[in-house]
C-alpha positions as a printed NumPy array, in Angstrom:
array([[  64.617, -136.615,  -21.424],
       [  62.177, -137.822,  -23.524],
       [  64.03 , -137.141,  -26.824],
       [  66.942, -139.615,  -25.231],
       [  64.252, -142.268,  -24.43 ],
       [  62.886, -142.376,  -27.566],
       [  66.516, -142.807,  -29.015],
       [  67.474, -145.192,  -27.031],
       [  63.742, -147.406,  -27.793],
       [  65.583, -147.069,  -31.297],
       [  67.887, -149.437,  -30.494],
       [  66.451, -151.853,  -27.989],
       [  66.194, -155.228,  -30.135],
       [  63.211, -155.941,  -27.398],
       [  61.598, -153.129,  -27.927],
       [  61.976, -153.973,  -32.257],
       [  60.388, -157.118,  -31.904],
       [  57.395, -156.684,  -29.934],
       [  55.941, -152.865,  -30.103],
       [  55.295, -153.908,  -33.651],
       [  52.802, -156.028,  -32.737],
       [  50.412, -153.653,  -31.426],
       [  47.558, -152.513,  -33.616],
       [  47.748, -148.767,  -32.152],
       [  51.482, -148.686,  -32.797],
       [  50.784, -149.709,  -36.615],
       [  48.25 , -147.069,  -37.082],
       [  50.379, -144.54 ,  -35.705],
       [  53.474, -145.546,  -37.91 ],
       [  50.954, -145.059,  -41.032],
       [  50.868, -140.802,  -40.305],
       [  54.777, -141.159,  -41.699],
       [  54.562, -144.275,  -44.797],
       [  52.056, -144.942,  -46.951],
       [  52.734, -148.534,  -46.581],
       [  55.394, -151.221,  -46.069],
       [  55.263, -152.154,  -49.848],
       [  56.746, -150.204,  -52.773],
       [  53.641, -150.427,  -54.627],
       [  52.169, -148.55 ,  -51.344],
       [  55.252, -145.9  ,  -51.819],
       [  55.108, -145.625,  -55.765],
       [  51.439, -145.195,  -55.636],
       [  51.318, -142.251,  -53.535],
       [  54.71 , -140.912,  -55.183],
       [  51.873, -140.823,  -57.924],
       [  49.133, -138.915,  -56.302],
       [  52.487, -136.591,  -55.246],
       [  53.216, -136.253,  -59.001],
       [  49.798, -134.954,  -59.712],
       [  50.238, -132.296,  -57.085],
       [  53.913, -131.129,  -58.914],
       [  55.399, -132.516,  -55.885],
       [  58.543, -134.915,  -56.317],
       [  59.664, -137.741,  -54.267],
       [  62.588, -139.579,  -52.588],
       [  62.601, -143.247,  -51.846],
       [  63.965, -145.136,  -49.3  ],
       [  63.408, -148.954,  -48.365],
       [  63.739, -148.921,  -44.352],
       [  66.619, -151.378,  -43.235],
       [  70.316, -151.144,  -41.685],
       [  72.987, -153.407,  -40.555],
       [  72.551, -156.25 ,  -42.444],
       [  74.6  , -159.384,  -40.923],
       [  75.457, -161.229,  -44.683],
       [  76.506, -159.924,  -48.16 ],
       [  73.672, -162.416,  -49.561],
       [  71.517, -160.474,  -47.47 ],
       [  73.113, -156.706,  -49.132],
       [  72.663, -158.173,  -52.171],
       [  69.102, -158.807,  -51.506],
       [  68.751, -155.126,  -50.877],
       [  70.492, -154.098,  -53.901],
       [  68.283, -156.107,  -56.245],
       [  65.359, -154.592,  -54.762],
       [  66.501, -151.137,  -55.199],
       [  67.274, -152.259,  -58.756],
       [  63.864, -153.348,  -59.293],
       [  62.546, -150.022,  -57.625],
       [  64.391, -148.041,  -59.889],
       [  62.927, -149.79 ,  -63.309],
       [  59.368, -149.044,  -61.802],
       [  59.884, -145.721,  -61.236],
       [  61.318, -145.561,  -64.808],
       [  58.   , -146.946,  -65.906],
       [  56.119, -145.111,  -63.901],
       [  57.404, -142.074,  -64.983],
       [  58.104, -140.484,  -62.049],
       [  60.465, -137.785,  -61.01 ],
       [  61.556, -139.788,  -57.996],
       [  65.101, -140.625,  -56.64 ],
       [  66.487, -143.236,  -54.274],
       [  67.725, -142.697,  -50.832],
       [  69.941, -145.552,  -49.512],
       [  71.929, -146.607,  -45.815],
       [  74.985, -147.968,  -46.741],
       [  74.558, -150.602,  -43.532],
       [  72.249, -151.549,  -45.648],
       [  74.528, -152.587,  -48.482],
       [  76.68 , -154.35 ,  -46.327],
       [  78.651, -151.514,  -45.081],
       [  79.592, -153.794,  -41.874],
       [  81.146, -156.341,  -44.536],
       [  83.21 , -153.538,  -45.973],
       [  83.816, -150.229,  -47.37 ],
       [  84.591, -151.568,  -50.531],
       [  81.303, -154.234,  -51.125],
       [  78.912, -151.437,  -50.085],
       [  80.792, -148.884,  -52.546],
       [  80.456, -151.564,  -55.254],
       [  76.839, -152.225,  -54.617],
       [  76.491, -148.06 ,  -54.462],
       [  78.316, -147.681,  -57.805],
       [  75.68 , -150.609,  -59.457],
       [  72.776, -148.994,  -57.919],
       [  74.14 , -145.358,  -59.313],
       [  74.325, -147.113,  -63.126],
       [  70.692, -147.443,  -62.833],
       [  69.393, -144.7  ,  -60.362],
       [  66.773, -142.342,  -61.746],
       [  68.733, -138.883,  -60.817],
       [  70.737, -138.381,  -57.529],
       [  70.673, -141.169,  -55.582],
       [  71.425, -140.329,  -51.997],
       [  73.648, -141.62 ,  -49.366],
       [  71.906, -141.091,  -45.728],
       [  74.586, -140.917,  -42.815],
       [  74.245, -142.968,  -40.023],
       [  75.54 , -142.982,  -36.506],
       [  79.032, -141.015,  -35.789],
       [  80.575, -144.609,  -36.171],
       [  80.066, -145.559,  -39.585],
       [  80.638, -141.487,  -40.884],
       [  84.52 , -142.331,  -42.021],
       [  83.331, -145.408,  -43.777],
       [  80.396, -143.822,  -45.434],
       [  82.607, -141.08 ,  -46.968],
       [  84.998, -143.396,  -47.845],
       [  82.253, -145.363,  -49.843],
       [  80.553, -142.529,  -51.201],
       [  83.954, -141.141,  -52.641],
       [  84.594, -144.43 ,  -54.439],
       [  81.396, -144.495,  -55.878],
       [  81.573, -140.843,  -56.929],
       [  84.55 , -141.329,  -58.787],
       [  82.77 , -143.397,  -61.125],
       [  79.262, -141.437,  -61.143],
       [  78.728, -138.088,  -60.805],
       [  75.409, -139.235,  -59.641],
       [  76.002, -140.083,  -56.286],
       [  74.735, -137.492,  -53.328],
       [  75.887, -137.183,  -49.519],
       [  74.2  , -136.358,  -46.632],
       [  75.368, -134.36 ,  -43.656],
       [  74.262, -133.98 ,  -40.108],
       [  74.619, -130.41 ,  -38.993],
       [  75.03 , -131.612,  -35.017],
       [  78.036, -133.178,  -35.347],
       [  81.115, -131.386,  -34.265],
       [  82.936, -132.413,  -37.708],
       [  80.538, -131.647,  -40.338],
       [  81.767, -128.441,  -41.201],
       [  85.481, -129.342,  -41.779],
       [  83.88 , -132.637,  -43.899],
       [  82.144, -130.126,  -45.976],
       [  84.982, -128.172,  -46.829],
       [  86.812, -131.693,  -47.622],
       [  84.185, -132.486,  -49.532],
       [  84.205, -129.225,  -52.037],
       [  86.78 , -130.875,  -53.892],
       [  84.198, -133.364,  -55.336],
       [  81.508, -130.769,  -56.126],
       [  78.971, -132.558,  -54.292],
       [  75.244, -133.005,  -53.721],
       [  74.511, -132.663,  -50.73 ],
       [  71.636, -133.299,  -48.121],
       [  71.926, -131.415,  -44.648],
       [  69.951, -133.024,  -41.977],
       [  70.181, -131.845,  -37.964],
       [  70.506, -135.363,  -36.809],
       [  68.652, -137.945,  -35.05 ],
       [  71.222, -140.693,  -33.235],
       [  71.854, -140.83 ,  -29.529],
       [  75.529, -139.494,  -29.429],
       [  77.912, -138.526,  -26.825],
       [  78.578, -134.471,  -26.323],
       [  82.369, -135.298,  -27.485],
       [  80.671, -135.815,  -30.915],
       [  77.302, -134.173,  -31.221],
       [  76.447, -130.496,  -29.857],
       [  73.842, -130.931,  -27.175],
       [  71.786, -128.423,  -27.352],
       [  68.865, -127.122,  -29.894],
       [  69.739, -123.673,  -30.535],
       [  73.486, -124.955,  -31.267],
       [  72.171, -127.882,  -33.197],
       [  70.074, -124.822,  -35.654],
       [  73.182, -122.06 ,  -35.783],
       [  75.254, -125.227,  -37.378],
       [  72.635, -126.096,  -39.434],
       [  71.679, -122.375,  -40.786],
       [  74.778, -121.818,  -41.715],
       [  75.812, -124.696,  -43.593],
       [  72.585, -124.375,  -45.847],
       [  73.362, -120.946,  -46.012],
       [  76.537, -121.702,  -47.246],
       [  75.583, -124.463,  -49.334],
       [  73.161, -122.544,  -51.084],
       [  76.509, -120.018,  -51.43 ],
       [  78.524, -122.666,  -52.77 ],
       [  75.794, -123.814,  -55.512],
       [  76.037, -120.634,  -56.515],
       [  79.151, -119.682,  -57.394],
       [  79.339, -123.272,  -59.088],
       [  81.336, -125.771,  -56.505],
       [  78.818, -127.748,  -55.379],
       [  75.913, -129.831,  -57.125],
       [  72.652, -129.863,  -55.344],
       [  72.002, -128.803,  -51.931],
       [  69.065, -130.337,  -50.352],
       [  67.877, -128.651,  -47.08 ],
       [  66.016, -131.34 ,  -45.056],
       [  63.996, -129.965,  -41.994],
       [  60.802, -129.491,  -41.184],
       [  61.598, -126.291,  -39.094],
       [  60.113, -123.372,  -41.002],
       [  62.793, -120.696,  -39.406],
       [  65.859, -122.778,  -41.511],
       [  63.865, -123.104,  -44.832],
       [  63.169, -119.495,  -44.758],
       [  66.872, -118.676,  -44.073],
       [  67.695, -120.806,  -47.391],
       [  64.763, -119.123,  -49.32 ],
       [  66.049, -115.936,  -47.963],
       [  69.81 , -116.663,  -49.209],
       [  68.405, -118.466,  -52.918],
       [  66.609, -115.019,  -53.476],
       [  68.937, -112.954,  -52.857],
       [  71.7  , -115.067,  -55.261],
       [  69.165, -115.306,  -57.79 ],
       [  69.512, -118.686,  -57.664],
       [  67.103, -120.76 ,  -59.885],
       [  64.627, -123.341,  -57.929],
       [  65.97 , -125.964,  -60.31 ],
       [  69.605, -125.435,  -58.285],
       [  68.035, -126.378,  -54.79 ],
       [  65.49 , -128.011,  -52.888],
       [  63.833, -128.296,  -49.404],
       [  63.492, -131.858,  -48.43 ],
       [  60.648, -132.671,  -46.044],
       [  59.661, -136.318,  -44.637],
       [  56.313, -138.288,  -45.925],
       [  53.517, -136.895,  -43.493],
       [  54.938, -134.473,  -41.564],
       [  54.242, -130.709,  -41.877],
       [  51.902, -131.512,  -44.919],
       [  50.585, -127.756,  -44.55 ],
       [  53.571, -126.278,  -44.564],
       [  54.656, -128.705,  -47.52 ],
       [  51.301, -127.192,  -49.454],
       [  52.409, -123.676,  -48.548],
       [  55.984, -123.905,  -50.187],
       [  55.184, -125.491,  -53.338],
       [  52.021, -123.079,  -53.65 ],
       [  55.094, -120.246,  -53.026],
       [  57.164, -122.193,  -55.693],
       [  59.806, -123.209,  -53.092],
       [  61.516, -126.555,  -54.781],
       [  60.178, -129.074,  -52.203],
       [  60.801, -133.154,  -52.726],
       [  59.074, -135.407,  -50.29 ],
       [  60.979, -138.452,  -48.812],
       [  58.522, -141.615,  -48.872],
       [  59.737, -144.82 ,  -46.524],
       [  58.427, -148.456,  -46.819],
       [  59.555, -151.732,  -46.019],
       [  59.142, -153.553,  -42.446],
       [  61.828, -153.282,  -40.827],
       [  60.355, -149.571,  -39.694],
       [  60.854, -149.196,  -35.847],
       [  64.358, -147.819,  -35.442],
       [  63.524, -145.358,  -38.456],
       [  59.733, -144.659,  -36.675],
       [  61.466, -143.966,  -33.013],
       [  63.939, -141.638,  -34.31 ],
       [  61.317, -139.71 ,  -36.079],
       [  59.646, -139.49 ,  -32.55 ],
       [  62.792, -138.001,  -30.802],
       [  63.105, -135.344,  -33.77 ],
       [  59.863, -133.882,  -33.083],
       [  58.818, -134.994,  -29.603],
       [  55.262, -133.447,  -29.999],
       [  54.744, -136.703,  -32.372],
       [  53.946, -138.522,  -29.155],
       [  50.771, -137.037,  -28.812],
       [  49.785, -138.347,  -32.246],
       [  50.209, -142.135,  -30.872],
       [  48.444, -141.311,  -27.607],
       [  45.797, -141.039,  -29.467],
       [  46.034, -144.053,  -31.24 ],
       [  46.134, -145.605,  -27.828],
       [  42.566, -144.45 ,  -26.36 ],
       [  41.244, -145.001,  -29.959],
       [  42.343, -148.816,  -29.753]])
């Protein structure tokens, strides 16, 4: 229940434009992002560099209503990219393809994708949205991945189709991220319930960490925060041999930072997704409903106003 009201807040344009305004809601917000500024991202991607710990980047925004507006987003990420060229950091870029201008077409986001892959430091990755937009985003990735070899996928283990787009995907030997998921979607689309939501997703990263292996895939990144699944992909990487320079756990800005501290001091490959920009509620509620126990965290906030 409360999972399902948090994803639906995520999409309430009310809800968008006036939570935001509340002092307690901003302070809570600041336990996942450094700041709304890339200067407030890229200087704790720094502090994260002098603790061996690399990052991921993302500027929060989706569904952009112009292709002026995309192209906005695209110059920004180009600008990102030179200052974490300067900066020297081992850093990569993590983009929504809403974001540039997916809902204007497959073919001006896959252009904007393929610009942004000419310049990205590493793998820049494509984050999947809602079960709507996961045709288009394939079809936009795989047009940009002809061109760059660059160009990384993510995949949400509670959807019914992921493992049949996986195996389509093989062909391209790709780099993948595997995420659980974290829109509101209809049982005809998403499994409903947790423990079927982590048997899909241990045994894709399982298998992905199979697949890197024996040499079809690029890199798999295993995103969770749930300590059971990374240990199943340690478990598998061990027992392949498989270098920590093949793979990586990805783990979200802020959350878990123990357990973050624990793997690298293990010498687990972990890389640390950092969010900014202020367009953060959708992104900040659906963060909630992945890890409900959040909401205690902002209760606080409340009765410290």
């Amino acid at each position: 229940m409360l999972r399902s009201t948090l994803l639906w807040a995520s999409t309430n344009p009310f809800l968008a434009q006036r939570l935001p305004r509340y002092g307690f809601v901003r302070r809570a917000v600041r336990r996942f992002m450094p700041g709304e500024s890339a200067d407030d991202a890229l200087q704790e991607a720094r502090r994260l560099k002098g603790e061996g710990v690399p990052t991921l980047i993302t500027c929060l925004g989706e569904n952009v209503s112009t292709e002026g507006e995309a192209r906005a987003v695209v110059d920004d990420y180009r600008r990102l990219a030179e200052a974490i060229r300067e900066a020297d950091l081992d850093m990569e870029l993590s983009v929504k393809l809403t974001h540039l201008g997916l809902d204007q077409g497959v073919g001006l986001a896959a252009r904007h994708l393929q610009e942004l892959a000419a310049e990205a430091p590493g793998v820049i990755w494509v984050d999947m949205e809602s079960s709507d937009y996961v045709d288009r985003t394939l079809d936009a990735w795989r047009e940009a991945r002809a061109m760059h070899d660059n160009v990384g996928i993510c995949l949400q283990a509670y959807l019914h189709r992921t493992e049949r787009d996986f195996e389509e995907l093989l062909d391209d030997t790709p780099h993948v991220r595997l995420v659980k998921g974290a829109y509101q979607e209809p049982p005809t689309v998403a499994m409903a319930k947790k423990s079927e939501v982590d048997e899909a997703y241990r045994r894709l990263a399982v298998r992905m960490i199979r697949e890197r292996h024996a040499g079809r895939m690029g890199r798999p990144a295993v995103a969770t925060h749930d300590r059971r699944l990374v240990g199943e992909a340690q478990r598998a990487a061990f027992e392949l041999g498989l270098p920590a320079d093949r793979w990586e756990v990805e783990m979200l800005y802020g959350i878990g930072v123990a357990e973050q501290g624990r793997l690298v001091r293990a010498g687990t490959p972990l890389r640390v997704l950092i969010s900014y920009g202020s367009h953060w509620f959708p992104w900040y509620m659906r963060r909630l409903a992945e890890r409900p126990a959040n909401v205690g965290f902002v209760l606080k906030q409340m009765v410290s106003r």
